[in-house]
N, C-alpha and C positions, 0 to 999 in steps of 0.2 A: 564690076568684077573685083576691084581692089577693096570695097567694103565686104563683099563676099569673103573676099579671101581674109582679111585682117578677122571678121568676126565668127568663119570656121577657127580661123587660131584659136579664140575663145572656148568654140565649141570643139572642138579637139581637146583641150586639156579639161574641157570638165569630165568629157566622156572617159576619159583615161583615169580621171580622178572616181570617177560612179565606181569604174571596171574594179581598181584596185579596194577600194571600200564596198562593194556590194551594191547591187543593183535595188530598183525597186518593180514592183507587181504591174508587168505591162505587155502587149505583145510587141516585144523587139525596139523598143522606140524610149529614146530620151529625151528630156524635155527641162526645160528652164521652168520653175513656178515660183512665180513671183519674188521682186526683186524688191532692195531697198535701197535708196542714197543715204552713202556711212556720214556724210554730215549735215547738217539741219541747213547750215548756208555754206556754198559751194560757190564756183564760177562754174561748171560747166555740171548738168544737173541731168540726168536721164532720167525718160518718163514713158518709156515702154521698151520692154526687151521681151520678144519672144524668143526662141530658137528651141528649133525639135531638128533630131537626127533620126533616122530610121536606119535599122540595121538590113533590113532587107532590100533596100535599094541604095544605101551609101549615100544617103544626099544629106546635109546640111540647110533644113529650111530657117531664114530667120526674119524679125524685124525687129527695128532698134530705132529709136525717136527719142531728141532729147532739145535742151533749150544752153546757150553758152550767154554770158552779159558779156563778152569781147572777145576778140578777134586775139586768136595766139598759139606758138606752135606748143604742141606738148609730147612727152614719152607717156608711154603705159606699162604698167605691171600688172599681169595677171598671176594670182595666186587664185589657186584649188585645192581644198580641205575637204578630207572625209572622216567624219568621228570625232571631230576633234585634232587631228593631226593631217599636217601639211603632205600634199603629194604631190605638187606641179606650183613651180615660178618660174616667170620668163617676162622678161624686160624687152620692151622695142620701140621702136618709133616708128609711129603712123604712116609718116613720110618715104622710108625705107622701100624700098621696091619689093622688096620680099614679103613686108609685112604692111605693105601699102592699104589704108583704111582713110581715103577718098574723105568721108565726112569729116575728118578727125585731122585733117593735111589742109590748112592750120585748123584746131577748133575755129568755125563762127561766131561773129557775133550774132545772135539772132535763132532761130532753129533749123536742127539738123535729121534726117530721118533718113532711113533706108529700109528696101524690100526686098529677096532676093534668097538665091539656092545656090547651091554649090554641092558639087562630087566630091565625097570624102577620098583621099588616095587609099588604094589597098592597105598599104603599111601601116597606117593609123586603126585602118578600123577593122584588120585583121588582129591587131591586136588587144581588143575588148576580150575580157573572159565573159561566158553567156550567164554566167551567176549575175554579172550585173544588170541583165534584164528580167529576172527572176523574184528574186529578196525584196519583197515586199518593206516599202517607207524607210530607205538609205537615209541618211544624214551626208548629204552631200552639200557643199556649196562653192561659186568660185566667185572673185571678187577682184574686178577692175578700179585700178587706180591710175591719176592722169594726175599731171606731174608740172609742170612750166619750163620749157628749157630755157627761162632767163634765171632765172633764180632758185629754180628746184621746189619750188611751194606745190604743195596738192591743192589742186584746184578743182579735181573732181573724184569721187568713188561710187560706185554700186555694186552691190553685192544682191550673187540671185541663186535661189536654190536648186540643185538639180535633182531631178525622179524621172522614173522611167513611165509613170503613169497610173504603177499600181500599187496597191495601199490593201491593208491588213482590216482596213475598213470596207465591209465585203456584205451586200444587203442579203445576198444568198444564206450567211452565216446567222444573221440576223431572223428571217423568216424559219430555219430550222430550229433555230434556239425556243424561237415563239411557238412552232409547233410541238417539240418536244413540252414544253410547258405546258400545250393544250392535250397532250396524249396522258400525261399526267393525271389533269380535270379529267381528264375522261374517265380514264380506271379509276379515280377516288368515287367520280360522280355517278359510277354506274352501281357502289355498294350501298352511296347512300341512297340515290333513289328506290331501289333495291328492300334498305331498309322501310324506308317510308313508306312505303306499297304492303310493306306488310304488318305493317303494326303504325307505324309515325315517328318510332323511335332514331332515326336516323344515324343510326350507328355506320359510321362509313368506310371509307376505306383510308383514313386517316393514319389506321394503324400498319399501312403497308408503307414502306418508306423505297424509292422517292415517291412522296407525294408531292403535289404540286404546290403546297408552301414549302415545302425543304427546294424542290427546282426551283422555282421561283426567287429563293430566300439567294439561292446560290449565286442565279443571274443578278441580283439586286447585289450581294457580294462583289462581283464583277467589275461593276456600273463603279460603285463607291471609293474599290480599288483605282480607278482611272478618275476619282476625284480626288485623290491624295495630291498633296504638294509635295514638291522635290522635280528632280530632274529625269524625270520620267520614259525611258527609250519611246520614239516615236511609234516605233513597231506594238509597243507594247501600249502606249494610247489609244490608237487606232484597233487594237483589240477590244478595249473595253466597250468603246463604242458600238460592236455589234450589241450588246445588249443594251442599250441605254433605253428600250421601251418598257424594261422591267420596272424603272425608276420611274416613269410614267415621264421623261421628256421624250416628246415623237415629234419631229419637225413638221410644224401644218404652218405653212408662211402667212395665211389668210388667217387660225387662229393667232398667229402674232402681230400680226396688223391691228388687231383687235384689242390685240393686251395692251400694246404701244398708245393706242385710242382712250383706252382706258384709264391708264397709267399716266397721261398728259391730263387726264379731265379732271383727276385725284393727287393732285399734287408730285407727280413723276418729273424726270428730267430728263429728254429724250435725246439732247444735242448727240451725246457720244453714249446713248446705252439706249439702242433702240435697232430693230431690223431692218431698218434702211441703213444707217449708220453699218449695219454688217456687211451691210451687200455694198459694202466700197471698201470690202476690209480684205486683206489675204492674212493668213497665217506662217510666218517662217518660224525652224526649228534651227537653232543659234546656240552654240554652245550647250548643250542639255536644256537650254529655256525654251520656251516658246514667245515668240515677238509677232502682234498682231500690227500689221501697219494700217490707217486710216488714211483716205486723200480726203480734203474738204478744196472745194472747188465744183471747176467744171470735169466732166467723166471723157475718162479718154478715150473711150468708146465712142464719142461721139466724133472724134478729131479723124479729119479724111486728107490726109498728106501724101499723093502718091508721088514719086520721086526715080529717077533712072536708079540703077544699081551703086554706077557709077559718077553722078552728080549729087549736086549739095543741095539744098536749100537755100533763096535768099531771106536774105536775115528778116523775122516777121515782128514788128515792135508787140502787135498786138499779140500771138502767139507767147510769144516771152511772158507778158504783161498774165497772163491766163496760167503761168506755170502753177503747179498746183502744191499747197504746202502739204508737206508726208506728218502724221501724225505718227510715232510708235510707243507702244505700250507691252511692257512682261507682262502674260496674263499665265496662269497658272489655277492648279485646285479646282474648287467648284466650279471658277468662272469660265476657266479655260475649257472645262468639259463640255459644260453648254453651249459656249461661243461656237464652239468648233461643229455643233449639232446646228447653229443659224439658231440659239436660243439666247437673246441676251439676258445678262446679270442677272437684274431685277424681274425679269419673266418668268425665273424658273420656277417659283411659287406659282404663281397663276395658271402656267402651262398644265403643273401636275393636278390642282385645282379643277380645271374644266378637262382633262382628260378623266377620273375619276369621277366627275360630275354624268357621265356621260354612260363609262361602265355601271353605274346605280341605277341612271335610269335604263339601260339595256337589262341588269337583273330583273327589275320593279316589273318592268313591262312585260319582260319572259314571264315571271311567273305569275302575274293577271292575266295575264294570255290562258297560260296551263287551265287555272280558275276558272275561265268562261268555257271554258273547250267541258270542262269535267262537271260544270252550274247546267251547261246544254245538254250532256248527256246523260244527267240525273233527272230533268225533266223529261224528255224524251227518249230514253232509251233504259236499257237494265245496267246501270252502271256495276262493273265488276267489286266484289268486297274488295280486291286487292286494291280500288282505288281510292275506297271510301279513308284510306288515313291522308291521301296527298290533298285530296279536298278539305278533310275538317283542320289538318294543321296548315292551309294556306298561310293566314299571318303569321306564326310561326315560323315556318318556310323562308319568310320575307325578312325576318327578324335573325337569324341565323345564317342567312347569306348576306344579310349588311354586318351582321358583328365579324364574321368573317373575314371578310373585305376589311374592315378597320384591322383584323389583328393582322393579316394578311403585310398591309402596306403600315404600318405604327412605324417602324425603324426607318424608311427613309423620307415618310411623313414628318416626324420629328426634325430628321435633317435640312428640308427644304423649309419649314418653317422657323424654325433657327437661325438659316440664312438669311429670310428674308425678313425675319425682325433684327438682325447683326448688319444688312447689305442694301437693302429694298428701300424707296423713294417715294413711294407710293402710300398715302394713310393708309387708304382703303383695303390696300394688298395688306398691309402690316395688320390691319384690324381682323380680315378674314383668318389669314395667319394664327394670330392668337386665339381667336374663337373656335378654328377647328384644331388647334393643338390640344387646346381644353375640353373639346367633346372627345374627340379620340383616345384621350388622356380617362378623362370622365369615366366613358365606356367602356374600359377596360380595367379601372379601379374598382368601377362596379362591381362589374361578374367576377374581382377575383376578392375582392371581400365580401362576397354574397357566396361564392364557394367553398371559402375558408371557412365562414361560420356554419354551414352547413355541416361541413366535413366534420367543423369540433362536437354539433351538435349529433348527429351519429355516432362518432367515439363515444361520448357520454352516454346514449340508450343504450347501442348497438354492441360497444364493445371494439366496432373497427368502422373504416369508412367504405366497403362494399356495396352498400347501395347506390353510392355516385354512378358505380358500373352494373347494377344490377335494377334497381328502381328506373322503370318506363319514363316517369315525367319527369324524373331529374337528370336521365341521360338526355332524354329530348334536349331541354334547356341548356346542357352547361356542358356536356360532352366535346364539342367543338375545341376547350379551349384542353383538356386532358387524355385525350381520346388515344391518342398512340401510347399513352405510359402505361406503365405497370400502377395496380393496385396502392402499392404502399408509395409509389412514385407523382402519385396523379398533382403534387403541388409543384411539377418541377415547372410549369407553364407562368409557375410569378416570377421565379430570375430569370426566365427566358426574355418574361414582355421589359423588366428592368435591364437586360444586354440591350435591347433591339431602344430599349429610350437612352441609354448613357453615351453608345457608340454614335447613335447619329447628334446628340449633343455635342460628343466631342469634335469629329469630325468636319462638325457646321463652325463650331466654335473656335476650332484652331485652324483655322483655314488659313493659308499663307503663313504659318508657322511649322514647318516640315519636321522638326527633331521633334517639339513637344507633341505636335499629332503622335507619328510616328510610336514615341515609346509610351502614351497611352493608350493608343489600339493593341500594341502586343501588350499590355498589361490586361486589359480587356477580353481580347480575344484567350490569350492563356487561363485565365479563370476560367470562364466558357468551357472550355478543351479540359480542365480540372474537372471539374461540376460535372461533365458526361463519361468523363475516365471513371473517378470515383463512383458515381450512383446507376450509372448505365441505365437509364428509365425508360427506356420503351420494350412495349410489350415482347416485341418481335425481337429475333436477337440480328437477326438484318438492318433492322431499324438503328439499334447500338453501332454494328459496326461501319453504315452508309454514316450517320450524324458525327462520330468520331473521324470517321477518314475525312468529311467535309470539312469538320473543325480543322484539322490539321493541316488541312490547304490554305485557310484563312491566317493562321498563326503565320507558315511558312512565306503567304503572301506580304503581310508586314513584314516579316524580318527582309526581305528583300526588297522592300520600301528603301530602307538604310543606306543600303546601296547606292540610291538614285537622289541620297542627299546631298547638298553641293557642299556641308560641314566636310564629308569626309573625304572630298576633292579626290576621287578616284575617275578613273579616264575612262571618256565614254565610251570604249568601244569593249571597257569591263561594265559598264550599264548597261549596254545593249545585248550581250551574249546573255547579263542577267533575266533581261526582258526578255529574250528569246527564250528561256529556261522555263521563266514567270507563264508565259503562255503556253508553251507544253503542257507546263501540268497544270493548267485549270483548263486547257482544253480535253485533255486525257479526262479531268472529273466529270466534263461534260458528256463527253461521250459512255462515260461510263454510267452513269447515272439514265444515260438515253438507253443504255442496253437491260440496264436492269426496270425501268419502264414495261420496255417489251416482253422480260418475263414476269410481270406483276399483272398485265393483262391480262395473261393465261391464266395466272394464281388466281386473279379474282375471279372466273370462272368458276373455278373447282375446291378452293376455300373460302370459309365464311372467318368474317372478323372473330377472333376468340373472347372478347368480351360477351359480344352478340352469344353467340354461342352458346357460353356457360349459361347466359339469362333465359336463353331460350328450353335449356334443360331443365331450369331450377322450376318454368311454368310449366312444363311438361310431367313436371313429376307431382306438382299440385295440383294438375288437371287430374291426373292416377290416386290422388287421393279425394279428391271429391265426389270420384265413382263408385267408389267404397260401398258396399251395403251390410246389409247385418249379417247376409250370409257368406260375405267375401271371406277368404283365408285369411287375408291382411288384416281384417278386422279385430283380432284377437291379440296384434303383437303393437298396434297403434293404438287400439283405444280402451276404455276404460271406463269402470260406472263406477259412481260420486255414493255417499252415502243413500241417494234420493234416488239411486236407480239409474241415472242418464249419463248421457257417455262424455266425456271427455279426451280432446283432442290432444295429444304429447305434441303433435310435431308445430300446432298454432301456427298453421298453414292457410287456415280461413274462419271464417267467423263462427260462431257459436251463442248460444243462450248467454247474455251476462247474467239475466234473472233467474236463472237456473243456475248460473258457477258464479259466486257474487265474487269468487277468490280472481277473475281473471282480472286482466289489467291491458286497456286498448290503447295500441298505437298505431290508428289510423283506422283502416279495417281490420286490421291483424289484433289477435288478444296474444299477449306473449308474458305474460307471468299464469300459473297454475297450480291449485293443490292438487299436493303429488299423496298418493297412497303406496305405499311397498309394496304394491300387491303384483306388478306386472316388469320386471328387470328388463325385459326386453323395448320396452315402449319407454320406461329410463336410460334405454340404451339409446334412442332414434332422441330423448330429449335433451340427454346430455350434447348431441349433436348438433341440435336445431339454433341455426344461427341466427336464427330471426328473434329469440326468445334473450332477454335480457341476459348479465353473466348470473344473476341470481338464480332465475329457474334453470340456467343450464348446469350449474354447481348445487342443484337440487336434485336432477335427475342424477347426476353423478354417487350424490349420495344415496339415492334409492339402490341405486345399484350395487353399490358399495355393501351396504345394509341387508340386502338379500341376499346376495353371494352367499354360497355356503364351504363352511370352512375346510382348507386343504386336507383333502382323504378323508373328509365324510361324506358318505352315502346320503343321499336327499334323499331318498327312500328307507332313510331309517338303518343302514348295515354301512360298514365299513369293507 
């Protein structure tokens, strides 16, 4: 009863401490998580402290096991801190009848342990406010110190943190995130299939924003946020990590047994960076750091000391001899994000590695699936025209959902490889690292100097770059990477893919460097937020103002970085209102983005993409000219006979005799240069216009037209 009651004193002030500082996310219930010993060598060492209070039945459950080298009486001071700042100290001896604590009356030489519950009184535990069973990851902690009454030396300390059980880390929030993301794919995936089915051109729904790389890009935002260094509100850690499957780490403990197997067989070092090594690790939040402790020894899980409430232990040599040494280490940034997912250091390259290796072969094999389904129904059945373009651009198909995926994931691909050629122990991992930084890299230098020259090589015939959105086989191919922008905008996709490679450089790169991070992501991010203020390049004017309000989140997310810098020594509990602020509004972007989802489903219903669109016009209007016949009306304002009698085409909409008009000039199947005659102003009108026709013949028709006009206030019939 007398350990009962000495270690409710305990648990009495922490709970008073949670109350006044704010609770965390649980029902009704307070709890000790995990403790530390404040010195590395001590005399009197503790090595297990539970204690949970429940508000709904007032009882005090605890257990407390520890080891002493001699025999000796001591005082205690308990202090409780929440935030940063002190809210409970009281000083007693063990001994004392009031605050009698049996094990501790004198310390033992040898180990001491207790089990045991106790009735909280009314007055105590009437006076918790219920916020503190609410407020999800408190910064609470209390910390016993044990004293000598010969001489006053500290002979013992442990510090342990207090939560009520619940946490901002929430797999419910997680699962929604992932489906909003997949509701996304869907509405993108249903324009382009869409597309595909009816021509191959795959024009999709890219240009409706959110699409599911702008959702995507945002959760991967998120994730990256909760890798920054600094002193970061717990609250607001534990948020990022609902999204951390954007980033591709997913906790699979079997795929990390794997890695660790791996990583040991390729030169790794697994003593203290490996997932066993984490499953003997707890996490305490200490001053805005995060402090992960390590035991190496025997597990105390295995230790069965059961004990009266009120009796001691005899002294056990061998028990003692077994005490276990406490390892602690600040982790923070990268490492600290992973750790905290059960992903160690050097794993997080490989984790995202064979998570992505995985989503490729689920594409690959979807759509060989599609293939055989649509191979069988061409053989045996009447396959519909509409399916005949998903079948002939199969590899295409396959080639377009891998470049995808690369541009998709390039920004936090760059980051995790980064790291793990800056952090990694592993040849093997370092080597895969760099060989897929450089095909990713590769892949994406390609098609954006293979579009560029393109692009220059149109301006040059063309006069402009329209065909990238109107040409069938070059939207097929290269659309993916322009497909939301506007016409004159379509190159905004190369300082996009250079943000998504400089930020996750930085990021990897100044990792445990909090200030210099810090003020080159807002230099970063602020250009970003320029670049789409300035040239606003998507089609849609939705599209401009979802991409701008996201930038703005991202800016505003850094600058409140700053904040949680330990240079600017501001008090945590002005870090943590900030982290609460932090998550409001990238939780409000989320849900907002999740509502505009739901009317973009609707939309792709009932609108077609406007690229599509116009192209769809422009072949509709050259199928109406192809139908043309000699005794068509239209006949007389479009065409036109050559010295030789034969007719000649103004609008060089489709092919024609070259050996009959030796004047034309072909590019591709199109002829678009023409001798013109003055004879027809109207079909000079339709040439002046035809955009397909070099600037030469179109500043040809112009002057035909010019040339024919008849001069103001004469009669073309001869009278004024």
């Amino acid at each position: 009863m007398a350990v009962s009651n000495s270690r409710w004193n305990v648990r009495r002030a922490a709970i008073w401490a949670m109350a006044l500082a704010t609770g965390v996310l649980g029902d009704d219930r307070l709890v000790t998580k995990g403790f530390t010993n404040c010195e590395a060598e001590s005399v009197v060492r503790i090595q297990q402290v539970d204690i949970s209070f429940s508000n709904s039945d007032k009882i005090v459950v605890f257990d407390i096991a520890g080891v002493s080298s001699k025999r000796q009486n001591v005082t205690a001071t308990l202090a409780v801190s929440a935030y940063g700042q002190d809210i409970y100290t009281k000083s007693f001896n063990p001994c004392d009848e009031a605050t009698l604590i049996a094990a501790l009356c004198p310390a033992p030489a040898g180990s001491f342990s207790a089990r045991g519950s106790q009735a909280v009184p009314a007055e105590y535990a009437g006076a918790i406010p219920g916020i503190a069973f609410q407020m999800p990851d408190i910064v609470a902690q209390a910390t016993l110190k044990l004293k000598s009454l010969d001489d006053g030396a500290e002979v013992g300390c442990v510090r342990c943190q207090i939560t009520n059980g619940k946490s901002a880390v929430i797999p419910t929030v997680a699962y929604i995130a992932a489906g909003v993301a997949g509701a996304a794919l869907l509405v993108g995936g249903v324009g382009a299939v869409g597309a595909t089915l009816s021509g191959g051109a795959g024009a999709g729904g890219g240009t409706i924003s959110p699409s599911f790389t702008e959702m995507l890009g945002v959760f991967q935002g998120f994730a990256m946020n909760g890798m920054m260094t600094g002193q970061l509100p717990q609250v607001y850690r534990s948020f990022t990590q609902n999204f951390a499957f954007s980033s591709g780490l997913i906790p699979w403990m079997q795929m990390q047994i794997s890695i660790d197997n791996f990583r040991g067989a390729t030169g790794g070092n697994l003593t203290r960076d490996s997932v066993e090594y984490l499953l003997k690790s707890n996490f305490a939040f200490q001053n805005g750091s995060v402090t992960r402790r390590s035991l190496d020894g025997l597990s105390l899980a295995a230790r069965e000391i059961e004990t009266q409430v009120s009796g001691t232990t005899p002294s056990d040599e061998s028990f003692t001899a077994a005490a276990e040494a406490t390892i602690r280490e600040a982790v923070s940034g990268i490492k600290q994000y992973a750790e905290q997912l059960s992903v160690p250091q050097s794993n997080t390259f490989m984790t995202v590695l064979l998570i992505v290796a995985i989503v490729v072969a689920v594409i690959v094999v979807g759509i060989l699936l599609i293939k055989v389904v649509l191979e069988v129904w061409a053989l045996y059945g009447n396959l519909p025209a509409s399916l005949t373009g998903l079948r002939k651009h199969y590899w295409g198909s396959i080639a377009r959902a891998l470049t995808s995926l690369v541009l998709l994931l390039y920004g936090i691909w760059v980051l995790y490889c980064v790291f793990q050629l800056t952090h990694g122990d592993s040849w093997a991992a370092q080597a895969l690292a760099c060989v897929t930084l450089l095909l990713f890299t590769g892949i994406l230098a390609f098609f954006s100097w293979k579009i560029w020259t393109m692009a220059r090589q149109l301006k040059n015939t063309q006069g402009d770059t329209s065909a990238l959105y109107e040409d069938k086989k070059i939207w097929f191919k290269y659309s993916l990477f322009y497909e939301s922008y506007k016409k004159d905008y379509w190159w905004v996709f190369v300082p996009v893919i250079f943000y998504m490679f400089i930020k996750g450089c930085v990021l990897a790169a100044t990792d445990g460097h909090g200030m210099a991070q810090a003020v080159s992501l807002l230099f970063i991010e602020g250009l970003m937020l320029a670049l789409l203020v300035w040239s606003r390049p998507f089609e849609r004017k939705s599209g401009n103002v979802i991409n701008i309000m996201i930038q703005v989140v991202r800016v505003l997310s850094v600058i409140c970085v700053f904040i949680f810098l330990e240079e600017f020594g501001l008090a945590q509990t002005t870090q943590t209102v900030a982290g609460v602020i932090l998550v409001g509004i990238q939780s409000a972007l989320a849900v907002a983005l999740a509502l505009l989802i739901a009317c973009n489903a609707i939309v792709a219903c009932v609108k077609q993409n406007p690229h599509r669109r116009r192209r769809k016009e422009m072949e509709k209007m050259q199928r109406d000219l192809d139908d043309l016949t000699p005794l068509d009306a239209r006949n007389s304002l479009l065409m036109e006979r050559n010295k030789s009698g034969e007719s000649i085409n103004y609008l060089g909409s489709f092919p024609m005799d070259k050996k009959a008009s030796p004047a034309y000039e072909s590019s591709g199947d199109r002829y678009i240069g023409v001798a013109i005659e003055p004879a027809n102003p109207y079909a000079a009108v339709a040439l002046s216009h035809n955009r397909s026709l070099t600037p030469g013949a179109r500043d040809q028709g112009r002057e035909s037209l010019v040339l024919n006009a008849a001069p103001m206030g004469q009669d073309t019939r001869g009278g004024y």
